[in-house]
C-alpha angles and dihedrals in degrees: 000000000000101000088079089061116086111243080248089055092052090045092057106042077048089057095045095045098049089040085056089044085055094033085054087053095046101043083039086053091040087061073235094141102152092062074042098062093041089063075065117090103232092266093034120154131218138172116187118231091249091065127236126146118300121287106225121194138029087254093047092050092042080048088049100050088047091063094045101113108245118262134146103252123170116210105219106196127202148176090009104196114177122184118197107227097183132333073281114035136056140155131205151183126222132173124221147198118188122197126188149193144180107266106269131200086223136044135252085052117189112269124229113268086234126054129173138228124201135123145261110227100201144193121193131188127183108244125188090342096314129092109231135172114275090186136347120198116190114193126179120227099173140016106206121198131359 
């Protein structure tokens, strides 16, 4: 579907969709779920990297953030490929290591011995002018440390 897309086209749904995949990991460091839950297409869909069931709904994954128990973490994303699908459909890979901490009065706090890599499996849409996450899979391939 992509060849009736300019190379400009593609270039660009690849920008906004790998902004959105590093935006996700700032606003999601920053405890700044709200912002979090707005990257999500109403309907939007997301299961965490550390598995669970899916999360269904703008207002579900917004829910879901909320209850999360409160720790520094720092998103680290890697090998972004997106791959424009349509002017209004992509999809997109990402790796990820995720490192964590208690929360600390004071920066720098003292990381967990033990991070994680996996990866976010994504599909985008753009949705009223602005491109937004469809669904977003995390998976884990490897515990490191601890």
């Amino acid at each position: 579907m992509t060849d009736t897309l300019t190379s400009i086209e593609r270039a660009a749904i690849g920008w906004e969709c790998e902004r959105l995949i590093h935006l996700y990991s700032m606003l999601n460091d920053a405890g700044d779920f709200h912002a979090v839950a707005d990257l999500f297409t109403e309907d939007g869909v997301f299961v965490r990297p550390s598995g669970g069931a899916e999360t269904k709904g703008r207002e579900q994954i917004l829910a879901m953030y909320l209850s999360r128990p409160p720790r520094f973490t720092r998103h680290m994303i890697t090998s972004v490929v997106i791959t424009p699908e349509s002017a209004t459909q992509a999809s997109g890979h990402s790796y990820l290591s995720l490192h964590t901490a208690a929360l600390a009065e004071t920066l720098p706090a003292a990381a967990d011995a033990a991070y994680l890599i996996g990866a976010f499996h994504d599909r985008f849409v753009l949705d009223q002018g602005a491109w937004k996450f469809s669904e977003r899979r995390g998976s884990l391939s490897l515990k490191v440390g601890g």
